[in-house]
NUMINU-563807 format. One record per residue (C-alpha): residue in three letters; x, y, z. Coordinates in steps of 0.001 Angstrom, whole numbers. Layout:
N
+-----+---------+---------+---------+
! res !       u !       v !       w !
+-----+---------+---------+---------+
! Ala !       X !       Y !       Z !
...
+-----+---------+---------+---------+
END
This chain:
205
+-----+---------+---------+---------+
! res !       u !       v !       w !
+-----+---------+---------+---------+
! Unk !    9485 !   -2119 !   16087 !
! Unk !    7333 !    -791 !   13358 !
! Unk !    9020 !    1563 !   11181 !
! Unk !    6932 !    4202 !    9053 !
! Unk !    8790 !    5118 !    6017 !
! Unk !    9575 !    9075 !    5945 !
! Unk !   10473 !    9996 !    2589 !
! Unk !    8666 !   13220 !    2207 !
! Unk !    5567 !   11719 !     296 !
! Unk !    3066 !   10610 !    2821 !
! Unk !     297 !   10565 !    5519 !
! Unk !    2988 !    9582 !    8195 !
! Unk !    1181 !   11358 !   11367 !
! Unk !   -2092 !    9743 !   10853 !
! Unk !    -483 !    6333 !   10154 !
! Unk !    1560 !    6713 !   13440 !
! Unk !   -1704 !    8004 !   15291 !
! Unk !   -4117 !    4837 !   14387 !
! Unk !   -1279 !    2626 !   15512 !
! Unk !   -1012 !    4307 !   18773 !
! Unk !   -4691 !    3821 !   19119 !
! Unk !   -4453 !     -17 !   18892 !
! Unk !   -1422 !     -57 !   21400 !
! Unk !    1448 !    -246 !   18569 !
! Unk !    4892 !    1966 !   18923 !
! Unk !    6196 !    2692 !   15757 !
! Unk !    9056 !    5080 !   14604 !
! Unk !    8783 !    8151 !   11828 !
! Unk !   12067 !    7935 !    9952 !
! Unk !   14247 !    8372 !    6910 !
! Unk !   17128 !    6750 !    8598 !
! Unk !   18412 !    3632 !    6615 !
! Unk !   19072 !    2000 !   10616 !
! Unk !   15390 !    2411 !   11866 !
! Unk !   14655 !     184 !    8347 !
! Unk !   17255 !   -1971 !    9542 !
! Unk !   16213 !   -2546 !   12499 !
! Unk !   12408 !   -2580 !   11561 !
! Unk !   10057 !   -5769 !   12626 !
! Unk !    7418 !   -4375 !   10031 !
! Unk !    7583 !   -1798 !    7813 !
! Unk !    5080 !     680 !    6810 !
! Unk !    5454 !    2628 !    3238 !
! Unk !    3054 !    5451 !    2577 !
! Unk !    2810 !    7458 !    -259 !
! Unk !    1003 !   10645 !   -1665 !
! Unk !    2259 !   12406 !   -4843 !
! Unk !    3823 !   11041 !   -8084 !
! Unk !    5397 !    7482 !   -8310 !
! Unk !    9294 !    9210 !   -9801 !
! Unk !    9300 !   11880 !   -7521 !
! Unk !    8994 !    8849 !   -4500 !
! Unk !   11380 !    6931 !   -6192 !
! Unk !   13460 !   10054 !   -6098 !
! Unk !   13224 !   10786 !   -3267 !
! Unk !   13719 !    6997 !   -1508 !
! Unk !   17199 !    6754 !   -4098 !
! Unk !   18238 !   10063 !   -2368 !
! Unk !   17637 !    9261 !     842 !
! Unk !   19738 !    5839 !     358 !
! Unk !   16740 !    4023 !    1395 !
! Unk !   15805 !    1714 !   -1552 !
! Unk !   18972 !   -1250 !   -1032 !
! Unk !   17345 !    -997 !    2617 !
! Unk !   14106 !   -1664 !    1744 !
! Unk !   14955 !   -4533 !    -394 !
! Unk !   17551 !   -5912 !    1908 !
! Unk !   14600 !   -6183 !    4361 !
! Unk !   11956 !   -7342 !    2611 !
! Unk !   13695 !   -9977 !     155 !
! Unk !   16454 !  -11134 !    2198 !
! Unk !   15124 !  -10776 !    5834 !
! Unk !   11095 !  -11296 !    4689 !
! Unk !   10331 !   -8456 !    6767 !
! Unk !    6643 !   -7698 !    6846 !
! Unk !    6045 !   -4711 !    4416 !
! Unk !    2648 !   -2672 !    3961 !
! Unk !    1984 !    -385 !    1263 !
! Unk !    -145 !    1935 !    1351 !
! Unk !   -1920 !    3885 !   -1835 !
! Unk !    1456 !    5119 !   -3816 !
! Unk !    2951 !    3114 !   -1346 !
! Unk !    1466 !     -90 !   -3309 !
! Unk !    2054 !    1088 !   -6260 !
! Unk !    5546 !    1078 !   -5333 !
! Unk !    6057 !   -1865 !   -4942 !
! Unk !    5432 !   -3326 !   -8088 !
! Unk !    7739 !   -2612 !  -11176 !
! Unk !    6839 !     807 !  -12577 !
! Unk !    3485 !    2802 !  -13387 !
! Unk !    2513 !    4779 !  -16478 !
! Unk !    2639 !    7925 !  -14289 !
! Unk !    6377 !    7636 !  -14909 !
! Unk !    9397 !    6082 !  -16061 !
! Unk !   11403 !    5116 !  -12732 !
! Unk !   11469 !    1757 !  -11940 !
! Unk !    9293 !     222 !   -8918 !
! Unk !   10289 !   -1794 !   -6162 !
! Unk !    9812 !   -4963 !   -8453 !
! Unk !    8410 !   -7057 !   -5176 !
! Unk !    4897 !   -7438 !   -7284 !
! Unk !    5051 !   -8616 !  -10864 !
! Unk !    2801 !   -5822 !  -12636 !
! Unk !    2204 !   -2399 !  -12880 !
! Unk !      17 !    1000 !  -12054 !
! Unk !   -1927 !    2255 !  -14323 !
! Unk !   -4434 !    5409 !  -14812 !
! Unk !   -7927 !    4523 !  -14678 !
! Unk !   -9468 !    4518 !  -18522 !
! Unk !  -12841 !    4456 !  -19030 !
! Unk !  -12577 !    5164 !  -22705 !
! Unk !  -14070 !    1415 !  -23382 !
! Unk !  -16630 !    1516 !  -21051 !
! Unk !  -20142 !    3198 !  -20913 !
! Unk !  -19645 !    5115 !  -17847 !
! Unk !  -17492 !    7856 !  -17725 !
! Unk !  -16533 !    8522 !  -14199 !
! Unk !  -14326 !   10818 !  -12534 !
! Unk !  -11026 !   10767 !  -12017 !
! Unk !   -9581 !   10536 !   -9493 !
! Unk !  -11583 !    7700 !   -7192 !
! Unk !  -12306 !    9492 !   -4211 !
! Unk !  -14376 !    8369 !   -1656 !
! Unk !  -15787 !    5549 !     249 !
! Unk !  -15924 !    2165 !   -1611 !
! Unk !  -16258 !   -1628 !    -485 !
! Unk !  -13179 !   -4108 !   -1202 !
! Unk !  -13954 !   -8028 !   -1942 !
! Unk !  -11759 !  -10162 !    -449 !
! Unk !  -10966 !  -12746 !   -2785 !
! Unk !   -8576 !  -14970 !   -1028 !
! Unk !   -8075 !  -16152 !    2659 !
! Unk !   -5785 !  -13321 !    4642 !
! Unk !   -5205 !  -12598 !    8220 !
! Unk !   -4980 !   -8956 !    6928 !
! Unk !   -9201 !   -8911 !    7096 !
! Unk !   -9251 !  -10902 !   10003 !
! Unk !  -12140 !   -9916 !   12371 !
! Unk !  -14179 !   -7492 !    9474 !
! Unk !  -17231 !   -8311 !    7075 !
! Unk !  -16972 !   -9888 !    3760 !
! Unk !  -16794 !   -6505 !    2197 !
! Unk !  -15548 !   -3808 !    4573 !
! Unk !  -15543 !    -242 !    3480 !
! Unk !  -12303 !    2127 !    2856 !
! Unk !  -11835 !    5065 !    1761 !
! Unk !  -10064 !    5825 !   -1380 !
! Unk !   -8187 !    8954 !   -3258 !
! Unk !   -6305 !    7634 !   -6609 !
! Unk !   -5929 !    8245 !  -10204 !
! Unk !   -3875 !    4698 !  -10745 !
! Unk !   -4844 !    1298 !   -9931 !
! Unk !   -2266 !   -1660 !   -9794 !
! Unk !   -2780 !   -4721 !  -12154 !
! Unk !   -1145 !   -7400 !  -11205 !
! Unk !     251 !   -9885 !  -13294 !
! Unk !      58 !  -13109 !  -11335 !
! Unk !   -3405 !  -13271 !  -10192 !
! Unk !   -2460 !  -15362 !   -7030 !
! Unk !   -1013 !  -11897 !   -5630 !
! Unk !   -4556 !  -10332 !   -5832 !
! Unk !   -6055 !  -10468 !   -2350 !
! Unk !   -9217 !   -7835 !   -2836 !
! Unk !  -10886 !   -5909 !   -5952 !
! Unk !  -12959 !   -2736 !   -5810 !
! Unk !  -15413 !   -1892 !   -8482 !
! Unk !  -15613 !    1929 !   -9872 !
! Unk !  -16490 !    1259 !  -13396 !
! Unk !  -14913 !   -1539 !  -13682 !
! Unk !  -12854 !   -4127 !  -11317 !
! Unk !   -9429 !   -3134 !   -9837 !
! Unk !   -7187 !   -4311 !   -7542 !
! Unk !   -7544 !   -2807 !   -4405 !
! Unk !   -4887 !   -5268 !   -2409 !
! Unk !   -2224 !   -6996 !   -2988 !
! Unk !    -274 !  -10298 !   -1158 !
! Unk !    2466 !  -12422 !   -1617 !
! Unk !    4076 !  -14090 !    1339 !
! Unk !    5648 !  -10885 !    3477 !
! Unk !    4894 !   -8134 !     590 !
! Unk !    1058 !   -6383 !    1372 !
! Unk !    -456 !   -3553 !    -402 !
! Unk !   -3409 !   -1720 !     -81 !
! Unk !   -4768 !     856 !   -2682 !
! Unk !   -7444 !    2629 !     185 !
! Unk !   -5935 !    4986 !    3157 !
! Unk !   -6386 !    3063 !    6194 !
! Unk !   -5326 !    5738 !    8216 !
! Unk !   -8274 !    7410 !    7077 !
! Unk !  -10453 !    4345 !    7161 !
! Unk !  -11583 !    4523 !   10973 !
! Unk !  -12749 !    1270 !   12364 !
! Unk !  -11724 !    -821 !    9538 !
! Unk !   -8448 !     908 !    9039 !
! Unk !   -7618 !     469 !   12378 !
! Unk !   -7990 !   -3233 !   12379 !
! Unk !   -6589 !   -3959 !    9371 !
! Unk !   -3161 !   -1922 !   11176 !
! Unk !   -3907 !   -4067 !   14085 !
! Unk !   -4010 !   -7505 !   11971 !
! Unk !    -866 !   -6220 !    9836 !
! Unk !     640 !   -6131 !   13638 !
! Unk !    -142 !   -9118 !   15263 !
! Unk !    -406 !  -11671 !   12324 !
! Unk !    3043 !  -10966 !   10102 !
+-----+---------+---------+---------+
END
């Protein structure tokens, strides 16, 4: 059973819909159980990275989560805040992360750079897949998403990188390392390509 992380701060309807579409059940739910008994487990996230981690301490979920992932190597994906997350803190705010990723979010800074773009990264964008992944089974080398985000991770072990996206200059765009995924884009909102990277998340973890 997939379980789709409720903790106030996400997308969860449209997740749930695109994996009905590719023949997936899944549960809503901020219920420490459903984690427990998760197969997978799908964290979404909208909003600012303290009020999530607020809100998942509150709701008793966050010894779940890890109790899953690092103990049980449940399959974990997350998605946009979701990723961020999972790493071990962002400049947005001063909670701790997850701490499943070595690194960090931070805001994008084009202070250094000759193009001053707008913030935040909305839109359609290409990802390059930069090491072999089941998670991009079945798509082209550089598959289109589509992307709303003012913070990018950066990852400090650059094995964990699994795809950049350029908008001014490169960022990580996915994370992987062993049962821990992230993904910066919305699948959910990523029609053909979001639906088969939900559908290679299900049948190849």
């Amino acid at each position: 059973m997939t379980t789709i992380v409720d903790y106030g701060m996400g997308n969860l309807g449209s997740v749930k819909n695109m994996l009905k579409k590719i023949g997936e059940g899944a549960v809503v739910s901020s219920d420490a159980r459903a984690i427990n008994e998760a197969t997978k487990i799908i964290l979404p996230g909208v909003g600012a990275f303290d009020n999530a981690m607020i809100n998942l301490q509150q709701l008793d979920l966050i010894a779940a989560i890890k109790q899953k992932v690092l103990e049980d190597k449940t399959p974990i994906l997350g998605i946009c805040l979701g990723m961020q997350l999972l790493t071990n803190g962002s400049e947005e705010g001063k909670c701790e992360g997850f701490g499943f990723i070595e690194g960090s979010a931070k805001r994008f800074n084009f202070q250094d750079h000759d193009k001053k773009l707008p913030v935040p990264h909305m839109g359609w964008n290409r990802v390059h897949v930069k090491k072999e992944s089941p998670l991009f089974e079945g798509m082209p080398d550089d598959p289109r998403f589509y992307f709303v985000h003012s913070y990018a991770v950066e990852c400090a072990n650059r094995n964990d990188i699994l795809t950049t996206t350029e908008y001014g200059y490169e960022f990580v765009s996915c994370f992987e390392h062993e049962n821990i995924l992230g993904c910066q884009f919305h699948p959910e909102k990523s029609h053909k390509f979001g639906m088969q990277l939900f559908k290679n998340f299900v049948e190849y973890y």
